[in-house]
PDB file of N, CA, C and O in Angstrom, chain B, residues numbered from 101:
ATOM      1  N   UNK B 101       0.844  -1.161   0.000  1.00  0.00           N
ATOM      2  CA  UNK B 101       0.000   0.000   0.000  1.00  0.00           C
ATOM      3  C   UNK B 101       0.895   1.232   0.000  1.00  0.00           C
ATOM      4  O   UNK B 101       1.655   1.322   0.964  1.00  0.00           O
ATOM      5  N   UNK B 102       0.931   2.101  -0.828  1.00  0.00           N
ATOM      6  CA  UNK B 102       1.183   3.555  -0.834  1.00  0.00           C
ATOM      7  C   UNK B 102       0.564   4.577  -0.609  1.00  0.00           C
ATOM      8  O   UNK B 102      -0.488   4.005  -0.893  1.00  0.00           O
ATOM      9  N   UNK B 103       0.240   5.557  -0.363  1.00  0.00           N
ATOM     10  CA  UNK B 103      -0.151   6.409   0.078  1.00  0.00           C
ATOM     11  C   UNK B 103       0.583   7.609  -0.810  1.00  0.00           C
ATOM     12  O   UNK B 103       1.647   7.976  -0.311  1.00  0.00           O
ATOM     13  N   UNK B 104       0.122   8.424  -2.295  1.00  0.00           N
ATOM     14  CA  UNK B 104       0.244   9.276  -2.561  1.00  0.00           C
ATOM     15  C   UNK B 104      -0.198  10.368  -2.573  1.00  0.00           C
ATOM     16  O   UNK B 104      -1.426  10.390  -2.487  1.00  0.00           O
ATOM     17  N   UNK B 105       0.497  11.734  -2.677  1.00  0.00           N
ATOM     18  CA  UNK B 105       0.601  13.182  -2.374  1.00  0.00           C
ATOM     19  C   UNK B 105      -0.685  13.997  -3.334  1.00  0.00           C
ATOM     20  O   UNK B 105      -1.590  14.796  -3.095  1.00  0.00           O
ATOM     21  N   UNK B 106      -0.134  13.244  -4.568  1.00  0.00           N
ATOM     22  CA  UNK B 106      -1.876  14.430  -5.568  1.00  0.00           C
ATOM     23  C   UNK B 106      -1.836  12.861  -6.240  1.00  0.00           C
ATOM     24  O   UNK B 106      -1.094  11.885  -6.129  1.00  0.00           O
ATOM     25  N   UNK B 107      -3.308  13.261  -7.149  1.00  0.00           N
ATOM     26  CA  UNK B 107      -3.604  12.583  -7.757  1.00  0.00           C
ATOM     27  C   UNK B 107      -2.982  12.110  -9.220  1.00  0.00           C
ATOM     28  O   UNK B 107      -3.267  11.102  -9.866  1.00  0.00           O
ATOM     29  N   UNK B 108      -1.894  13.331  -9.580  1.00  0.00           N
ATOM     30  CA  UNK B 108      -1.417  12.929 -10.467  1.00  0.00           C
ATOM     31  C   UNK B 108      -0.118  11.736 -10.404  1.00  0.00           C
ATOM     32  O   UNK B 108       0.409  11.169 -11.361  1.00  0.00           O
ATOM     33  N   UNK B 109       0.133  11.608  -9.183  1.00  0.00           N
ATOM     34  CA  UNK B 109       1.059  10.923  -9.098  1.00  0.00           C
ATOM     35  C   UNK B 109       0.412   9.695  -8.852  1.00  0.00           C
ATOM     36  O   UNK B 109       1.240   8.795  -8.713  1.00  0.00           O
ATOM     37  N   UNK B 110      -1.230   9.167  -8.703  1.00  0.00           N
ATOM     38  CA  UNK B 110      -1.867   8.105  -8.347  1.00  0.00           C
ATOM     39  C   UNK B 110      -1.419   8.147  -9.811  1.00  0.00           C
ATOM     40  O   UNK B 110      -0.330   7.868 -10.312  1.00  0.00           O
ATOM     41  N   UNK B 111      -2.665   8.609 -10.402  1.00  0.00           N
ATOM     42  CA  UNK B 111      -2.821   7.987 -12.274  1.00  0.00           C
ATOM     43  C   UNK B 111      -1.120   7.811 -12.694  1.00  0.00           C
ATOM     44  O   UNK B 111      -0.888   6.640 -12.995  1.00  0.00           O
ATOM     45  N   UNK B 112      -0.498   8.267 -12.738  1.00  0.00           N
ATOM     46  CA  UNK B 112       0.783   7.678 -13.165  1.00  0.00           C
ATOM     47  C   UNK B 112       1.685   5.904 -12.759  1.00  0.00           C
ATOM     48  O   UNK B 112       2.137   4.950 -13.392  1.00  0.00           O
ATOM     49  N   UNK B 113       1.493   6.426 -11.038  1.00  0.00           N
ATOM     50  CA  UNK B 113       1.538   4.769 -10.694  1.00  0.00           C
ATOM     51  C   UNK B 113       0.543   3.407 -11.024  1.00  0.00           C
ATOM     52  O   UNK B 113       0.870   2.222 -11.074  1.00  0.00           O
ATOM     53  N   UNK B 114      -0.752   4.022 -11.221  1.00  0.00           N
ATOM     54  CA  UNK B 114      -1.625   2.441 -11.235  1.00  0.00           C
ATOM     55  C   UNK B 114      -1.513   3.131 -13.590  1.00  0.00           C
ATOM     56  O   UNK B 114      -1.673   2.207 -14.389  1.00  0.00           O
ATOM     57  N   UNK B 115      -1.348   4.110 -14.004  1.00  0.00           N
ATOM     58  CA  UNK B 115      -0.615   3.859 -15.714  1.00  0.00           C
ATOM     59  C   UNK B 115       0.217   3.162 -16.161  1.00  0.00           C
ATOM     60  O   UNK B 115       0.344   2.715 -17.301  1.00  0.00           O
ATOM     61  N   UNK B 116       0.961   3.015 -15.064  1.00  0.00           N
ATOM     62  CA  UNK B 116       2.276   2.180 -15.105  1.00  0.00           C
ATOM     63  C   UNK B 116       2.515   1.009 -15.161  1.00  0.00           C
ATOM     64  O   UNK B 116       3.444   0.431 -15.725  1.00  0.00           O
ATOM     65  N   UNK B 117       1.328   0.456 -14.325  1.00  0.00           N
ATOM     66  CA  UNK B 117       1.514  -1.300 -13.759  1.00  0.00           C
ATOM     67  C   UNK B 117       1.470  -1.579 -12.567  1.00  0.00           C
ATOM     68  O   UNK B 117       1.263  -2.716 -12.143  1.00  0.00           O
ATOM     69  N   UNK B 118       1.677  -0.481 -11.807  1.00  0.00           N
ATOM     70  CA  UNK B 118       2.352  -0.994 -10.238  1.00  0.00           C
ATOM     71  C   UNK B 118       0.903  -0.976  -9.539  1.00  0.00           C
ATOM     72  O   UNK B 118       0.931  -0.611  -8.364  1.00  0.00           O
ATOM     73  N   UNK B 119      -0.304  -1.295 -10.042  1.00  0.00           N
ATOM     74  CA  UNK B 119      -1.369  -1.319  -8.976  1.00  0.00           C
ATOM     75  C   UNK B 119      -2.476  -0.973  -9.489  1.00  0.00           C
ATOM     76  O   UNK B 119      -2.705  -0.789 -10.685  1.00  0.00           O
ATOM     77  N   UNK B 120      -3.516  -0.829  -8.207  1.00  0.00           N
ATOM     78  CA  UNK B 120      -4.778   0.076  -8.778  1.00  0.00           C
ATOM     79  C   UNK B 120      -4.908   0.556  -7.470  1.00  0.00           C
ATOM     80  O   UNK B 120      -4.404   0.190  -6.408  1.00  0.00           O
ATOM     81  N   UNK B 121      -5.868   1.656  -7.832  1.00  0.00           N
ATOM     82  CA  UNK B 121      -6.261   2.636  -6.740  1.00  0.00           C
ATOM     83  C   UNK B 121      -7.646   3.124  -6.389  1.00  0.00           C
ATOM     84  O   UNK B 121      -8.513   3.179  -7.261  1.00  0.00           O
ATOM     85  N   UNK B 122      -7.855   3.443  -5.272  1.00  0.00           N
ATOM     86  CA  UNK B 122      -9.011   3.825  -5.145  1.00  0.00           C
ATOM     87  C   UNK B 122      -9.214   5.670  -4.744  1.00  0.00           C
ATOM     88  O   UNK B 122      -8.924   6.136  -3.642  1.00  0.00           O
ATOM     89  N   UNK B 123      -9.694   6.391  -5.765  1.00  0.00           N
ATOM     90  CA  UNK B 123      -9.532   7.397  -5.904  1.00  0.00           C
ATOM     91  C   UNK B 123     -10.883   8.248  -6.302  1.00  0.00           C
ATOM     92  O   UNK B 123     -11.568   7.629  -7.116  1.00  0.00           O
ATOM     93  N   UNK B 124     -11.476   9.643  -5.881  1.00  0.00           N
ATOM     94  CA  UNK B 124     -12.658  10.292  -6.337  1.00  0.00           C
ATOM     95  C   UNK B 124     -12.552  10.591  -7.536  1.00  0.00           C
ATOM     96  O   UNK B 124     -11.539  11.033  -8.078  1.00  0.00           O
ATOM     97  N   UNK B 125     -13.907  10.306  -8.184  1.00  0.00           N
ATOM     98  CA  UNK B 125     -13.837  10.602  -9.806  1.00  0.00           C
ATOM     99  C   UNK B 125     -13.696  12.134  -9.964  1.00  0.00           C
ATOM    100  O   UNK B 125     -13.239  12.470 -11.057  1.00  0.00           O
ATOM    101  N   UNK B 126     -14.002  13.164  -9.077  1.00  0.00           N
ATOM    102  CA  UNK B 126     -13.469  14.080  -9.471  1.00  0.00           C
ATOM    103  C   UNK B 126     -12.173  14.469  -9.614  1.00  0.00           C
ATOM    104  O   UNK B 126     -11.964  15.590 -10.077  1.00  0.00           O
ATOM    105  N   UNK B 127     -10.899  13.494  -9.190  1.00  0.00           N
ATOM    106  CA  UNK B 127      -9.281  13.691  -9.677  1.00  0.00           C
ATOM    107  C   UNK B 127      -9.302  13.418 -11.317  1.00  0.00           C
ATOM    108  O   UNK B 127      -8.456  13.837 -12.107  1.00  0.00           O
ATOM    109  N   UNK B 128     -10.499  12.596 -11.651  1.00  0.00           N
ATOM    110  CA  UNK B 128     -10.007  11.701 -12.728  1.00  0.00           C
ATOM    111  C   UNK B 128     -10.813  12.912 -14.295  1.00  0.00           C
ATOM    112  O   UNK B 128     -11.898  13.488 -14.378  1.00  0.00           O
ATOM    113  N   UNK B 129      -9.609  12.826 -15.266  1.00  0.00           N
ATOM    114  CA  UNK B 129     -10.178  13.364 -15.942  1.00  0.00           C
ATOM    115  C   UNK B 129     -10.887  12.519 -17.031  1.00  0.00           C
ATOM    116  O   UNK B 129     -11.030  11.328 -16.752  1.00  0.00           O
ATOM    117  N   UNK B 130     -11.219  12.825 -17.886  1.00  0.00           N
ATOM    118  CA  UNK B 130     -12.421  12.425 -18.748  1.00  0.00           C
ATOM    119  C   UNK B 130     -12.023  12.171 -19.698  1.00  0.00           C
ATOM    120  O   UNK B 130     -12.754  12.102 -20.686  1.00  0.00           O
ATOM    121  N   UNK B 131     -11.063  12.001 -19.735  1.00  0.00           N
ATOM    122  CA  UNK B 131     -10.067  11.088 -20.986  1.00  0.00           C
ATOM    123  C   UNK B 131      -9.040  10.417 -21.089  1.00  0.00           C
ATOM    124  O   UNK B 131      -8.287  10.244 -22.047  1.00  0.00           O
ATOM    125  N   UNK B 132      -9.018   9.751 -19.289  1.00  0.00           N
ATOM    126  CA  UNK B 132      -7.903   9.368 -19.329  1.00  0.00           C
ATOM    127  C   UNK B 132      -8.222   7.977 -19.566  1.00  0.00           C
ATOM    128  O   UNK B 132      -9.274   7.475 -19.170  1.00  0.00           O
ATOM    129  N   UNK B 133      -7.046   7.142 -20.411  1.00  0.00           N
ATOM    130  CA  UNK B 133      -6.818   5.833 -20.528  1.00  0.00           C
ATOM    131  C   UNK B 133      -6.868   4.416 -19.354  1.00  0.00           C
ATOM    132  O   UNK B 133      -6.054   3.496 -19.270  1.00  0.00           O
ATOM    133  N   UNK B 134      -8.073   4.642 -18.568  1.00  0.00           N
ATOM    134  CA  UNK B 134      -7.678   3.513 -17.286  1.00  0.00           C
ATOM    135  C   UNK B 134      -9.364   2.798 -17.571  1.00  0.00           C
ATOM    136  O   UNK B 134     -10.208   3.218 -18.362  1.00  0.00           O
ATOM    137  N   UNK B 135      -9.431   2.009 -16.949  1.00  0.00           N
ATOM    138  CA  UNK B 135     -10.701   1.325 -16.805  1.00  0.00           C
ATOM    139  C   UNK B 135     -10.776   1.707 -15.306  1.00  0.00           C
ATOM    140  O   UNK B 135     -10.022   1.464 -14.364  1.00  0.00           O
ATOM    141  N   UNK B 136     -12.190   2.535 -15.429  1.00  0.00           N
ATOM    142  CA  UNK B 136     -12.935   3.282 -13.985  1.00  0.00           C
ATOM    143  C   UNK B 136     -14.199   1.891 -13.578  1.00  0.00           C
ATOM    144  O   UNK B 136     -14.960   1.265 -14.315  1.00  0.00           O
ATOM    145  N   UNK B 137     -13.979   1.833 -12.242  1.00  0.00           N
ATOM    146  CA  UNK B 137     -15.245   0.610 -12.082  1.00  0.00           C
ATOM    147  C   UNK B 137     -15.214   1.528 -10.760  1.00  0.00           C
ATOM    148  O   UNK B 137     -14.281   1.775  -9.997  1.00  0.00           O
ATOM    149  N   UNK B 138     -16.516   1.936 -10.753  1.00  0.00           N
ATOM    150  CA  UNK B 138     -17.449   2.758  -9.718  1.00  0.00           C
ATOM    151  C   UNK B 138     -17.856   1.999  -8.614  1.00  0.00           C
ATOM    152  O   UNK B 138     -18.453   0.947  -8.846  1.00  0.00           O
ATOM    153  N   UNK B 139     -17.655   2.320  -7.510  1.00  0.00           N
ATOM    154  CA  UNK B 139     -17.715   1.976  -6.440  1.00  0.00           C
ATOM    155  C   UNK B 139     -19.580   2.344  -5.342  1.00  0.00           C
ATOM    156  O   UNK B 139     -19.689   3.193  -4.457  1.00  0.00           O
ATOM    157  N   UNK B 140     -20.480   1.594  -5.732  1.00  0.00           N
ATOM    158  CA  UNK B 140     -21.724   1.928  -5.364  1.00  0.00           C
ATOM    159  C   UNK B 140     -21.795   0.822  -4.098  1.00  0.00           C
ATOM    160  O   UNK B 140     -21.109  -0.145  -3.765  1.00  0.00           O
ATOM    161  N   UNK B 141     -23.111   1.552  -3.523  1.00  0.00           N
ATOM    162  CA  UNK B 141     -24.003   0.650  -2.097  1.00  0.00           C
ATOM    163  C   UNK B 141     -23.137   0.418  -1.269  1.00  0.00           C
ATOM    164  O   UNK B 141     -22.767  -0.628  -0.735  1.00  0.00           O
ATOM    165  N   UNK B 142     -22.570   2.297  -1.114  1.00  0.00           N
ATOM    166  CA  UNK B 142     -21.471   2.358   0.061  1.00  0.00           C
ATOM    167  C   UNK B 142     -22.225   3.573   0.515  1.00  0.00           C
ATOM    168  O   UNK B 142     -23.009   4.256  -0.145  1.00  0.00           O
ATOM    169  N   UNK B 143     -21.809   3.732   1.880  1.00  0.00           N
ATOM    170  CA  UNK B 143     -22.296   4.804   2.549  1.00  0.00           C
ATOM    171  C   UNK B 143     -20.998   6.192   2.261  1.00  0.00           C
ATOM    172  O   UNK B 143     -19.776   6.064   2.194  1.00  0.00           O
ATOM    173  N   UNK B 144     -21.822   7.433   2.140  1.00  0.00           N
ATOM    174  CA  UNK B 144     -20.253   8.524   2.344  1.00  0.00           C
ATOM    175  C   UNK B 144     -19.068   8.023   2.896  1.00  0.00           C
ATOM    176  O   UNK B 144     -18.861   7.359   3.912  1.00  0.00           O
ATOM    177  N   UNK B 145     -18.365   8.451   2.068  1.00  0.00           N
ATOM    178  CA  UNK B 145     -16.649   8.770   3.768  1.00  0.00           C
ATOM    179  C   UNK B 145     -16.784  10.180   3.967  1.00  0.00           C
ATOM    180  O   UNK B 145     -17.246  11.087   3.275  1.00  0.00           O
ATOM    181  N   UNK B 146     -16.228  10.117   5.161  1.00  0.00           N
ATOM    182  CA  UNK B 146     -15.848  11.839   5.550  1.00  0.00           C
ATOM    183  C   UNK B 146     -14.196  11.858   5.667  1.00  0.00           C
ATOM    184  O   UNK B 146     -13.636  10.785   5.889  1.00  0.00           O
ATOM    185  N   UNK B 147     -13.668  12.670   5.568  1.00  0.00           N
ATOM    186  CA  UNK B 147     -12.527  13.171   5.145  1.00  0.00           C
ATOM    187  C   UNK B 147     -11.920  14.574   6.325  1.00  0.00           C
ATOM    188  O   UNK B 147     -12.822  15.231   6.845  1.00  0.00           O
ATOM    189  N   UNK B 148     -11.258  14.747   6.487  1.00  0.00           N
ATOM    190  CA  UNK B 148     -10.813  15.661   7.025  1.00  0.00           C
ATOM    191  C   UNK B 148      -9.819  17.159   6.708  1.00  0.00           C
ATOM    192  O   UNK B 148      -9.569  17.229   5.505  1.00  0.00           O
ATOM    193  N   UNK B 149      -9.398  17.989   7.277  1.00  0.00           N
ATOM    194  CA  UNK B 149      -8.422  18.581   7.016  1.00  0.00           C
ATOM    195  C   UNK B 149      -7.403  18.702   7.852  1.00  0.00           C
ATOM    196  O   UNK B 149      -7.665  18.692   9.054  1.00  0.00           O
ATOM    197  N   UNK B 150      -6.178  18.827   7.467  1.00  0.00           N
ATOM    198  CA  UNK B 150      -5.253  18.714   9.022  1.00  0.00           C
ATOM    199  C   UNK B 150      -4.375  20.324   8.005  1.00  0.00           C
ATOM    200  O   UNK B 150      -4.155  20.574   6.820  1.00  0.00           O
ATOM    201  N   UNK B 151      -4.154  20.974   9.225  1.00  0.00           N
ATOM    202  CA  UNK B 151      -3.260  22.248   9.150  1.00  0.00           C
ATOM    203  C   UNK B 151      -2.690  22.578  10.643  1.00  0.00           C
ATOM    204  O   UNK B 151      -3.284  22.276  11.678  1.00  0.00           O
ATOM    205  N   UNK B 152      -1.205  23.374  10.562  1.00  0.00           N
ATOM    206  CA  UNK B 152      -0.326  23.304  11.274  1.00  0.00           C
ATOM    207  C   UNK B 152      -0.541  24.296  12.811  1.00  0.00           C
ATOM    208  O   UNK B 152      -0.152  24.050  13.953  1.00  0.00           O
ATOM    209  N   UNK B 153      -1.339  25.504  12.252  1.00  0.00           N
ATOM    210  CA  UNK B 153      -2.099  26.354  12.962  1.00  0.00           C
ATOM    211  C   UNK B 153      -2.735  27.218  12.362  1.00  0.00           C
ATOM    212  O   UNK B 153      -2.391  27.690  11.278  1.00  0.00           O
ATOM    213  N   UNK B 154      -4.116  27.647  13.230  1.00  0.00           N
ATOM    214  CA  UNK B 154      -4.958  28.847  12.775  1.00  0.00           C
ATOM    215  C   UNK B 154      -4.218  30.507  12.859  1.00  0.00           C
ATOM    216  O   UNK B 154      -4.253  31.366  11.978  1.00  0.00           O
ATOM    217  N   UNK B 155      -3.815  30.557  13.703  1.00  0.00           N
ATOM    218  CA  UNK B 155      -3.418  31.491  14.318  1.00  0.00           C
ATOM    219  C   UNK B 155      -2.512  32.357  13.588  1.00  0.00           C
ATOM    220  O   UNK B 155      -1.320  32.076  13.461  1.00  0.00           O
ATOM    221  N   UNK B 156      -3.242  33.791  12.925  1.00  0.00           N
ATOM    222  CA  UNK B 156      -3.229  34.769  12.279  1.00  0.00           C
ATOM    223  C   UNK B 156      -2.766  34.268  10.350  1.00  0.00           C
ATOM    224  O   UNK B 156      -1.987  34.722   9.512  1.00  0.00           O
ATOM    225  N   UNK B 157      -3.908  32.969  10.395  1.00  0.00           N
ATOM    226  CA  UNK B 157      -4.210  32.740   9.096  1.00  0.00           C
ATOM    227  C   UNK B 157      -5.595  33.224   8.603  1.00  0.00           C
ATOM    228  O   UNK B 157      -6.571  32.477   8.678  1.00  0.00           O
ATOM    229  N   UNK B 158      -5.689  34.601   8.048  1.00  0.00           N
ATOM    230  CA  UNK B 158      -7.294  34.376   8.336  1.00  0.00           C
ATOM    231  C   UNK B 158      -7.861  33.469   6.579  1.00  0.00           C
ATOM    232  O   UNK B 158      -8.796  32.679   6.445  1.00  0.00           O
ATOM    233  N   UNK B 159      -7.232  33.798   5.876  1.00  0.00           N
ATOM    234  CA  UNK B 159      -7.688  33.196   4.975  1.00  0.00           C
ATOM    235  C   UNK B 159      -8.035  31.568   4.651  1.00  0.00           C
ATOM    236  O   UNK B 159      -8.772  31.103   3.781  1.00  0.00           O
ATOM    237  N   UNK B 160      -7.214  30.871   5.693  1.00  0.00           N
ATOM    238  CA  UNK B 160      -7.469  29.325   6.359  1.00  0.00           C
ATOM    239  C   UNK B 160      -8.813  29.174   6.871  1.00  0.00           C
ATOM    240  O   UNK B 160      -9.644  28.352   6.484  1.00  0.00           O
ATOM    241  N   UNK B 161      -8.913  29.820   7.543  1.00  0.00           N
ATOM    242  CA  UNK B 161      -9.817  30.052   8.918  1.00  0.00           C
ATOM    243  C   UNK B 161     -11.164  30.569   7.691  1.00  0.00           C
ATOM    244  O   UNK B 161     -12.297  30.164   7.955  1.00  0.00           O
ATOM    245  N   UNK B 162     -11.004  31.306   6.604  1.00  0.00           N
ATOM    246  CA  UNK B 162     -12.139  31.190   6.180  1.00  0.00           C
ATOM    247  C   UNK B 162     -12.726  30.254   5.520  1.00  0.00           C
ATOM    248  O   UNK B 162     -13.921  29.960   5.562  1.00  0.00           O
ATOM    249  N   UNK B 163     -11.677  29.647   4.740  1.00  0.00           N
ATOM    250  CA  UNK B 163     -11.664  28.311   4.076  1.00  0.00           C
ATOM    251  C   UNK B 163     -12.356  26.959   4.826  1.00  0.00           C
ATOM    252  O   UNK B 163     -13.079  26.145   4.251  1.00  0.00           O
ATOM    253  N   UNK B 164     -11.988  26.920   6.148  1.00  0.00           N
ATOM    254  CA  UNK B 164     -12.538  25.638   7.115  1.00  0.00           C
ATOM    255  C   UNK B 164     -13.493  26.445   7.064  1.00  0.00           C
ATOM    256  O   UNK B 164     -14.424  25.918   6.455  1.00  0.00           O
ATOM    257  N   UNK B 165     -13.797  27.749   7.492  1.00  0.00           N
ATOM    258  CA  UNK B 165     -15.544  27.681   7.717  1.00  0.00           C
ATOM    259  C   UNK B 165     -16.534  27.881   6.525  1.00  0.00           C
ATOM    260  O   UNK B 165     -17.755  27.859   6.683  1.00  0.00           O
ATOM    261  N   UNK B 166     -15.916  28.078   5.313  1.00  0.00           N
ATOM    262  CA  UNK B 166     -16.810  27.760   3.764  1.00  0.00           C
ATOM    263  C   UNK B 166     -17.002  26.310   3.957  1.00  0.00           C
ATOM    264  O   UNK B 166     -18.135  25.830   3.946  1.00  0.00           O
ATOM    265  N   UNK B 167     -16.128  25.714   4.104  1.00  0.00           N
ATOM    266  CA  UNK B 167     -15.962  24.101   3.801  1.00  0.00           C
ATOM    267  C   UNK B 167     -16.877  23.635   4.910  1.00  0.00           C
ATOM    268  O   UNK B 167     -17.656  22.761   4.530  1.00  0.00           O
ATOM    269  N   UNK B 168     -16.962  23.887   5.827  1.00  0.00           N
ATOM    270  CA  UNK B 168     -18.281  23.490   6.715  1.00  0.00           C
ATOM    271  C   UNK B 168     -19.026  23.632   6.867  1.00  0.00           C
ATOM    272  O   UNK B 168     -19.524  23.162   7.889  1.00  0.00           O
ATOM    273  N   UNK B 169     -19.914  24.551   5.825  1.00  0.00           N
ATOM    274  CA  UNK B 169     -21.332  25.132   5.691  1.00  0.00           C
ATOM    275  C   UNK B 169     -21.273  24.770   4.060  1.00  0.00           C
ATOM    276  O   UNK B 169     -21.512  25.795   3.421  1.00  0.00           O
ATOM    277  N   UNK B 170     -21.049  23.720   3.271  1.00  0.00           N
ATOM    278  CA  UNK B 170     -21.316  23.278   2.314  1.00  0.00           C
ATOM    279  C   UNK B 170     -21.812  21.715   2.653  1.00  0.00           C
ATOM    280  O   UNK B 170     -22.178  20.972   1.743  1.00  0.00           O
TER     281      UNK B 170
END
């Protein structure tokens, strides 16, 4: 198991050979060369954000609170 940084570096590793992945179709663009098999009669995941501190970020701080009223 790996654990990669963006998504472009997923589609490159499971392009390659070295695997498959489980990834949101919104990374995936709409022309890329992979066979997509959709993952249904699952409940949500929730996801998180992790940052280092709030404190005199305000533009962070607005960001977590957009992102939590969507």
């Amino acid at each position: 198991m790996y654990f990669c940084d963006s998504p472009e570096t997923i589609l490159l590793l499971v392009g390659a050979g070295f695997g498959s992945a489980v990834i949101p179709g919104i990374f995936l663009p709409p022309d890329i060369a992979l066979v997509k098999i959709p993952i249904t009669d699952m409940k949500p995941l929730s996801m998180g954000i992790y940052y280092k501190s709030l404190q005199g970020n305000q533009i962070l701080k607005d960001f977590i609170r957009l992102s939590q009223e969507m």
